[in-house]
C-alpha positions in Angstrom: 1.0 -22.3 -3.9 0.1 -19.4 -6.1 1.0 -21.0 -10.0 3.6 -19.1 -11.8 2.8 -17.0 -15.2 3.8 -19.4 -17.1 1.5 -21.9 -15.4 -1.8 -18.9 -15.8 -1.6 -18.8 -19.3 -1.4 -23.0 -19.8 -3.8 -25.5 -20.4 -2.2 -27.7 -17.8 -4.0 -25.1 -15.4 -7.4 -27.8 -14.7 -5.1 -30.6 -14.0 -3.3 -28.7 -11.4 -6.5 -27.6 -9.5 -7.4 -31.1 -9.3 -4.8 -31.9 -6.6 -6.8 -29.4 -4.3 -9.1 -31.9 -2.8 -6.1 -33.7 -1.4 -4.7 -30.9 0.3 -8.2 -29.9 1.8 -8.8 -33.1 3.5 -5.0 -32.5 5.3 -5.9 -29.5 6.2 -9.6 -28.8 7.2 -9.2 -27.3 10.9 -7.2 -24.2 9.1 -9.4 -21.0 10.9 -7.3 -18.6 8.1 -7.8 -17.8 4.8 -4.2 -17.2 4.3 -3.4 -20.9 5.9 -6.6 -22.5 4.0 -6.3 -25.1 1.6 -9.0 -23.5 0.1 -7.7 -19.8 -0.3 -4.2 -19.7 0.7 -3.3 -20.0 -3.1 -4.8 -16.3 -3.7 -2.7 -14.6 -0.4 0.4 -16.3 0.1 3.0 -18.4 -1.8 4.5 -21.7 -0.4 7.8 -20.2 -0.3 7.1 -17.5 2.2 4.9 -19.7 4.1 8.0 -21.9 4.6 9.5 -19.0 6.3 7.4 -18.6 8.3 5.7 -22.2 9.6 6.6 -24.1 12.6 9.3 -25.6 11.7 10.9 -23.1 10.5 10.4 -20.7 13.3 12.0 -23.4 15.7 15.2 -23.9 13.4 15.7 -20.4 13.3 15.8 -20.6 17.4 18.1 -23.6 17.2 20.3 -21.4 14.6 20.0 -18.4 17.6 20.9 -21.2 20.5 23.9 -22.6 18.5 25.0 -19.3 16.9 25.1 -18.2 20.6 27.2 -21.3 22.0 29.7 -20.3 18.7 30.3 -16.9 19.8 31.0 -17.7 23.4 33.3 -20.2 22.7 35.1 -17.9 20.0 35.1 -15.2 23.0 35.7 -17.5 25.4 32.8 -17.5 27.7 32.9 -20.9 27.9 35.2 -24.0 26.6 36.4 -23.3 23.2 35.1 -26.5 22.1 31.3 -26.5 23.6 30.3 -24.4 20.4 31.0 -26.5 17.8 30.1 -29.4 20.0 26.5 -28.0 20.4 26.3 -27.1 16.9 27.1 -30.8 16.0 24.4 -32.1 17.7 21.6 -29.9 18.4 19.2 -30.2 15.0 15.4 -29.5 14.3 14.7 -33.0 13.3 15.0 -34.2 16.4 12.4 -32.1 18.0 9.0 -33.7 19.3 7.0 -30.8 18.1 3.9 -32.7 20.0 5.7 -32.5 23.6 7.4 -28.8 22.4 3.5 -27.6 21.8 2.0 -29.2 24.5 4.8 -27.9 26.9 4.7 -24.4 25.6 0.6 -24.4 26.1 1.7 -24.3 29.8 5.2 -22.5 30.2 3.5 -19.5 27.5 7.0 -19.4 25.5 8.3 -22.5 23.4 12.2 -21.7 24.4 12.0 -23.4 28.0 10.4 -26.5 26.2 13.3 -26.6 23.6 16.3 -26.0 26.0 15.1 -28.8 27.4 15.0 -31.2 24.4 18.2 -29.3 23.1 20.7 -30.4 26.1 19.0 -34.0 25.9 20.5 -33.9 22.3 23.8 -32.9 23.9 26.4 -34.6 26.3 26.6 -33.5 29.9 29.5 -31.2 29.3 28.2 -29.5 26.5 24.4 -29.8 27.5 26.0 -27.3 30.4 25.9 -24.2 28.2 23.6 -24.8 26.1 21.2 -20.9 26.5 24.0 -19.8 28.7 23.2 -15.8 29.7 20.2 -15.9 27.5 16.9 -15.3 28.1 13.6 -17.1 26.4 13.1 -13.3 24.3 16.9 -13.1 23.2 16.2 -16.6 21.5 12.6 -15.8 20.0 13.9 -12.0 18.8 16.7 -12.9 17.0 14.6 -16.1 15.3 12.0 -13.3 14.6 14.9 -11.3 12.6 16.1 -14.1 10.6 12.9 -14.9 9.4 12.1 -11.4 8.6 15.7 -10.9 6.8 15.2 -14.3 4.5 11.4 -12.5 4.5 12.8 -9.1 2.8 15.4 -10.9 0.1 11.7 -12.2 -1.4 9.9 -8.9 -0.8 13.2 -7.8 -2.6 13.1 -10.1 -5.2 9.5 -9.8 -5.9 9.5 -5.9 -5.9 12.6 -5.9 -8.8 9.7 -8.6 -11.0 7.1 -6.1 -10.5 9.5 -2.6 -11.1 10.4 -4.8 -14.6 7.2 -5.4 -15.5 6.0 -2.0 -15.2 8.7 -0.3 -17.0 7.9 -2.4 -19.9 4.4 -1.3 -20.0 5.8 2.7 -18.8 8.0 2.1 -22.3 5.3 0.5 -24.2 2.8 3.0 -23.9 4.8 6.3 -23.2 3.0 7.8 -26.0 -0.5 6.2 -25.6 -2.9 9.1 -24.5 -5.8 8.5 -22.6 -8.2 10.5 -20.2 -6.7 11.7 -17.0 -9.2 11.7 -14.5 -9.7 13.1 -10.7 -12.6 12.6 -8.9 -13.6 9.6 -11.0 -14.3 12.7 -13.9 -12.2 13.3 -16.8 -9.7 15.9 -15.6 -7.0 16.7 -18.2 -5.2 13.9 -21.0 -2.2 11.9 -19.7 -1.0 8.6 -21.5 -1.2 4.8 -20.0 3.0 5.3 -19.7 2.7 7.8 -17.5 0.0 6.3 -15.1 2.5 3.0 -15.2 5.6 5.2 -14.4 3.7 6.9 -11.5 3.0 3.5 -10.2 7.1 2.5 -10.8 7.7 5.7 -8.7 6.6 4.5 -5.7 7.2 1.0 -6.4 11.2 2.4 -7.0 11.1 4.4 -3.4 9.8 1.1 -1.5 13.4 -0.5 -3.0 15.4 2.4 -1.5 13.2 2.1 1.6 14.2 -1.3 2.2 17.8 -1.0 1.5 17.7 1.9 4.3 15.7 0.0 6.7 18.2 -3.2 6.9 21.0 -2.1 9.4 18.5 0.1 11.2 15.8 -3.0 11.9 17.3 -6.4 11.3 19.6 -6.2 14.9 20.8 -9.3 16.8 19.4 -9.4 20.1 21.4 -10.5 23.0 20.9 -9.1 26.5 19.9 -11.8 29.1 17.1 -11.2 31.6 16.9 -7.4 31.6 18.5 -6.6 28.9 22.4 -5.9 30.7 24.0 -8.9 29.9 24.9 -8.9 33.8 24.5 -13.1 33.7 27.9 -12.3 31.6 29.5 -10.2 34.6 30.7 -6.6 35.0 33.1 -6.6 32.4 32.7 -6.5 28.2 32.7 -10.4 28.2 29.0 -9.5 26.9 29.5 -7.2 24.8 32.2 -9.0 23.2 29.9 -11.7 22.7 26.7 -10.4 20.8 29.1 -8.8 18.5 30.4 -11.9 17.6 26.9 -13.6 17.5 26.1 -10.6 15.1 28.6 -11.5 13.1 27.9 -15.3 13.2 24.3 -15.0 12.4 25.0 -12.0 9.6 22.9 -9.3 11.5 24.1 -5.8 12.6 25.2 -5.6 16.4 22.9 -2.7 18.3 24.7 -0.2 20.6 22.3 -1.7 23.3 19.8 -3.7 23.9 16.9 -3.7 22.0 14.1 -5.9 23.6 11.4 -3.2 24.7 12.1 -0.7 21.9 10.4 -2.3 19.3 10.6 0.1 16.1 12.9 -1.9 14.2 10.3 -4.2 14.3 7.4 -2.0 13.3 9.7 -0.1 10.6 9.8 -3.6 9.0 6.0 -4.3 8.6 5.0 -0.5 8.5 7.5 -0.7 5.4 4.7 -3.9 4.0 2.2 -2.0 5.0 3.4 1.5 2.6 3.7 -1.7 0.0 0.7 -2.7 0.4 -0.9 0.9 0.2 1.1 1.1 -3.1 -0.1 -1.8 -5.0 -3.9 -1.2 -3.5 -3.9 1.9 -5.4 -2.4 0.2 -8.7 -4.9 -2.8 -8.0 -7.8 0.0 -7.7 -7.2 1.8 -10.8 -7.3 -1.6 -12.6 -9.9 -2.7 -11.2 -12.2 0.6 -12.2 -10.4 0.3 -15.3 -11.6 -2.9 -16.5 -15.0 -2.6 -15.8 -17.2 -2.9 -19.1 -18.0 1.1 -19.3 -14.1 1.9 -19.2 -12.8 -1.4 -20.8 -9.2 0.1 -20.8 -7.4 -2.9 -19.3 -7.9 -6.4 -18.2 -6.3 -9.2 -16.9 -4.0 -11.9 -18.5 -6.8 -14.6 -19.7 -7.0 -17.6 -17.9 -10.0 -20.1 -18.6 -12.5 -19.8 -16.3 -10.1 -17.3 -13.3 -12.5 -15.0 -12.3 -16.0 -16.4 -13.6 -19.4 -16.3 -12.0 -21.7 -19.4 -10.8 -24.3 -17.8 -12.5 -23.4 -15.1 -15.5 -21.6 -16.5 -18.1 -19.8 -13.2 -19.4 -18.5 -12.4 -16.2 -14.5 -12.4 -15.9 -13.9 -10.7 -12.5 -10.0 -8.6 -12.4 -9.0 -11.4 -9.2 -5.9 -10.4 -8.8 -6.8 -6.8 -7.9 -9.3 -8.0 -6.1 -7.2 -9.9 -3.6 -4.0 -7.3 -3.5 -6.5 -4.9 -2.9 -7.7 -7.0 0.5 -4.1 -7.7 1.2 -3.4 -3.8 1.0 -6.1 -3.7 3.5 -4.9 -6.3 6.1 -1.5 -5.0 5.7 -2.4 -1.5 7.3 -4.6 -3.0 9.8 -1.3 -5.3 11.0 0.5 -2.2 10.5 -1.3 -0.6 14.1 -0.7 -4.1 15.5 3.0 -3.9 15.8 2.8 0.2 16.6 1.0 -1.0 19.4 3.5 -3.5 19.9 5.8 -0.4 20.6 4.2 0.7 24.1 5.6 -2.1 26.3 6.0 -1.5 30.0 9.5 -1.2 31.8 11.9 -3.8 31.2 10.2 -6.4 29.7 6.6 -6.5 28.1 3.7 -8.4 30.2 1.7 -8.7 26.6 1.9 -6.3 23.7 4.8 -8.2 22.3 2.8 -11.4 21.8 1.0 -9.2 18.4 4.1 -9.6 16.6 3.7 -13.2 16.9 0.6 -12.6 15.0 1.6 -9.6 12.7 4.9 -10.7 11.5 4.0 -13.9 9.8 0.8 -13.0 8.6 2.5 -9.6 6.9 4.9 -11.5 4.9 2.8 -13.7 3.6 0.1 -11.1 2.6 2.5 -8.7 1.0 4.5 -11.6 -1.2 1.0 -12.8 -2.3 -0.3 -9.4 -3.3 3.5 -9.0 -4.9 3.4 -12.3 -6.6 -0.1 -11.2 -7.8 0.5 -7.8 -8.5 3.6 -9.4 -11.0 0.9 -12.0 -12.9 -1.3 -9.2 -13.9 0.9 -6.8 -15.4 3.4 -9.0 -16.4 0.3 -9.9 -19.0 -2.4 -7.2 -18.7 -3.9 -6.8 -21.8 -3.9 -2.8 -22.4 -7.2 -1.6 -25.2 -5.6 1.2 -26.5 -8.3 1.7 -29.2 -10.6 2.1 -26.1 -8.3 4.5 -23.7 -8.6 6.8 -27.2 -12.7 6.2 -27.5 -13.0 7.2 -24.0 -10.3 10.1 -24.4 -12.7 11.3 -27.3 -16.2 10.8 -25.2 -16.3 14.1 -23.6 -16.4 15.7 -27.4 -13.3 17.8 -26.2 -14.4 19.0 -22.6 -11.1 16.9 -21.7 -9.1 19.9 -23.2 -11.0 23.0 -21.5 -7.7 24.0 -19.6 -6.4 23.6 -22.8 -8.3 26.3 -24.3 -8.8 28.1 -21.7 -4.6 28.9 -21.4 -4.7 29.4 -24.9 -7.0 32.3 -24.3 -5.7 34.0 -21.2 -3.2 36.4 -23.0 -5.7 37.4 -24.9 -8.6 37.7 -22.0 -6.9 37.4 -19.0 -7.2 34.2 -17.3 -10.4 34.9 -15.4 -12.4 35.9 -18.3 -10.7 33.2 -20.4 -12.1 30.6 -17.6 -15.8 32.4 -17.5 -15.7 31.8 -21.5 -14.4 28.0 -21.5 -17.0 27.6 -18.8 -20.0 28.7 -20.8 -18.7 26.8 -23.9 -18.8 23.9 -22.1 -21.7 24.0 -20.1 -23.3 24.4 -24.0 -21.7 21.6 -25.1 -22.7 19.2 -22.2 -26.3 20.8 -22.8 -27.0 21.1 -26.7 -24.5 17.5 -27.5 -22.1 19.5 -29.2 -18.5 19.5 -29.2 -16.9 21.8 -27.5 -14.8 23.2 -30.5 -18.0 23.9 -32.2 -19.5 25.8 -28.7 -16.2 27.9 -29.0 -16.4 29.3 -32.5 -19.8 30.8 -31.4 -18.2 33.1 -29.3 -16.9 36.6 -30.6 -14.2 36.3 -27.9 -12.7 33.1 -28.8 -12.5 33.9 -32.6 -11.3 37.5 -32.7 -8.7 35.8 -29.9 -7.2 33.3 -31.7 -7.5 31.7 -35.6 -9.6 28.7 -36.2 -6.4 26.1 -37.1 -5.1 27.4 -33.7 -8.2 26.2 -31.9 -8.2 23.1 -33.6 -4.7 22.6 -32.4 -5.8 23.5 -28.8 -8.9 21.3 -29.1 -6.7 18.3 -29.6 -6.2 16.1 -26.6 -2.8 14.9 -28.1 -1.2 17.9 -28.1 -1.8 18.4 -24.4 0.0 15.8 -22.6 2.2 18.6 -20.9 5.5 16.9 -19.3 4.2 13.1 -19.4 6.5 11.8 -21.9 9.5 13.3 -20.7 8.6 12.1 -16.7 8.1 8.5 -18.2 11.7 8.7 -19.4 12.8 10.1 -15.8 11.4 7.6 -13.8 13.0 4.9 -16.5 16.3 6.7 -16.2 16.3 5.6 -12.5 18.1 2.3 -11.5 18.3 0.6 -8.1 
């Protein structure tokens, strides 16, 4: 598992590594690096995985099977008492996952295979009913949407750690200026508060996102072989039923069935995937950041996390690194399950199978680049002396708009702009500052008084709405 904060910035980090070797020899035919023993630890935490893994998959279908048995009972489908009687005594411990995986190798779906072994865990009576009107997708969908809803309250979770940790540093350093840039070239002076609270922005939306997505996406799915619940006959006893599995299970109940029109699905990981995008673009910015020539930010400090085999000063920003990747995979899973969408008819011959890969592999990625995203600014270490060396490297070029609206009712603004320009381009040319290059010119001095220049040539003083944006985006609470 990826080691808490507290764990990064202790000693007791070494001994923990050491149990590595263990895991590895369990675990060498892994083909993934997000199931490796070797890497999993940098794109996925255990807890997610346990969402996600075998095991749980097939309790979540036992959950769907029993849940089911409940509701008909409760709507009276079938014998009042079969529900709980099925509930009783169909549990994942009993399963022989060796004859469900060898079984499923040749039917193509596991829920055949587990029927089976479910009614053997029954009595006659009650083994009777056990998947009654179901069909093999109802089963896996609604599994699917459990995991994904347990999935989201640690996507949840994780998002609030993050939005906390970056308002601290939006708060911290509302009034820390440093150069603005666009096209990797200093543009105008912003401060490190307001680069944090643009990052909480989106980080804010994604929460309201996600609370909107939740009754549109996480649907119980209950509508037999094509979808009509006619294995229930002609009247509402089907109906009546998956709104009362909805209610057992604690998902929303769909005005109809849902089993080919997948978008609930693909809002959820297309929803990871604009996560993902999010915390690439913080991760990118830190990573440019804390390379040597800006030496702005850097990582929390952990002995030896992100060293080189061979240069001894190296200390690589990892955790950027890998949400970065994540970001990556996260868009490319994204087109999996929007593919996903186009199935034929009344029951998909093969596009649905991608979620199977998508899903799991999404969650995992996006709590990993979450949890990692949280262990770097939760401690990055923030160089303001530098943000204000680098501010000052230009020798005032950073404040030309500055100047150059300072001018404009004096000049108009396209002479104003033609002046600036020149200034500049003498000041990249000759070394000189740039508030020197102006008080050459006749039209910036009969324009405007040398303390007023001065004030213009000041990056501090032009930090526009920043400040008051920082406090905005603090103000909001979800």
């Amino acid at each position: 598992m990826i080691l808490s904060r507290a764990a990064f910035r202790a000693p007791s980090i070494i001994p923990k590594i050491k149990i590595v070797p263990r895991v590895c020899r369990r675990n060498m035919g892994s083909v993934s690096a997000i199931d490796s023993s070797i890497f999993r630890s940098l794109f996925g935490t255990e807890e997610i995985r346990k969402v996600f893994d075998d095991t749980a998959y097939i309790n979540r279908c036992i959950d769907a099977e029993t849940a089911l048995a409940r509701a008909q009972s409760q709507c009276g489908v079938i014998p009042s008492s079969i529900g709980s009687q099925i509930t009783s005594s169909c549990s994942g411990s009993k399963i022989d996952f060796d004859r469900l995986r060898n079984e499923t190798e040749i039917v193509g779906y596991p829920i055949l295979p587990l029927v089976r072994q479910l009614v053997s865990m029954c009595d006659e009576e009650a083994g009777k009913f056990v998947h009654w009107g179901a069909t093999t997708q109802d089963i896996m969908d609604i599994a699917s949407v459990l995991q994904m809803k347990t999935g989201l309250d640690i996507v949840e979770r994780l998002l609030g750690d993050v939005s906390r940790s970056l308002e601290r540093l939006a708060e911290k350093y509302k009034d820390t200026p440093m150069a603005g840039r666009t096209h990797l070239q200093h543009a105008l002076p912003i401060t490190f508060g307001y680069k944090c609270a643009v990052w909480l922005s989106g980080i804010q939306r994604h929460k309201e996102r996600l609370e909107q997505l939740k009754p549109r996406a996480l649907l119980v799915q209950y509508g037999g072989a094509a979808g009509t619940l006619a294995s229930l006959g002609s009247g509402d006893d089907g109906l009546r039923v998956r709104k009362e599995l909805a209610k057992e299970l604690d998902l929303v109940n769909p005005s109809i069935t849902w089993h080919v029109a997948r978008d609930g699905v693909a809002e959820i990981v297309n929803f990871l995937a604009l996560l993902g995008g999010s915390l690439g673009k913080l991760a990118l910015d830190l990573i440019i950041m804390s390379s040597n020539e800006f030496g702005e930010v850097s990582e929390p400090f952990v002995p030896h996390r992100g060293a080189s085999s061979t240069m001894p000063q190296k200390r690589n920003p990892i955790s950027s690194e890998v949400i970065l990747a994540a970001s990556k995979i996260l868009r490319s899973n994204a087109s999996l399950v929007l593919d996903g969408m186009v199935s034929d008819f009344e029951r998909a011959s093969g596009p649905w199978h991608l979620e199977w890969v998508a899903i799991p592999e999404s969650f995992v990625i996006a709590v990993g680049a979450l949890h990692q995203a949280d262990f770097a600014l939760s401690g990055l270490v923030v160089n303001t002396e530098q943000m204000g060396k680098n501010l000052r490297s230009t020798q005032g070029l950073i404040v030309g708009e500055a100047v150059m609206m300072g001018l404009a009712p004096h000049l108009g603004r396209g002479k104003a702009h033609d002046v600036v320009y020149e200034a500049c381009k003498e000041s990249i040319e000759g070394g000189s500052t740039l508030f020197d290059c102006l008080m050459t010119k006749k039209e910036v001095t009969s324009s405007l008084g040398e303390k007023e220049l001065k004030a213009l040539c000041d990056p501090f003083n032009y930090l526009g709405a920043s400040q008051q944006m920082v406090e905005d985006v603090l103000a909001i609470k979800n």
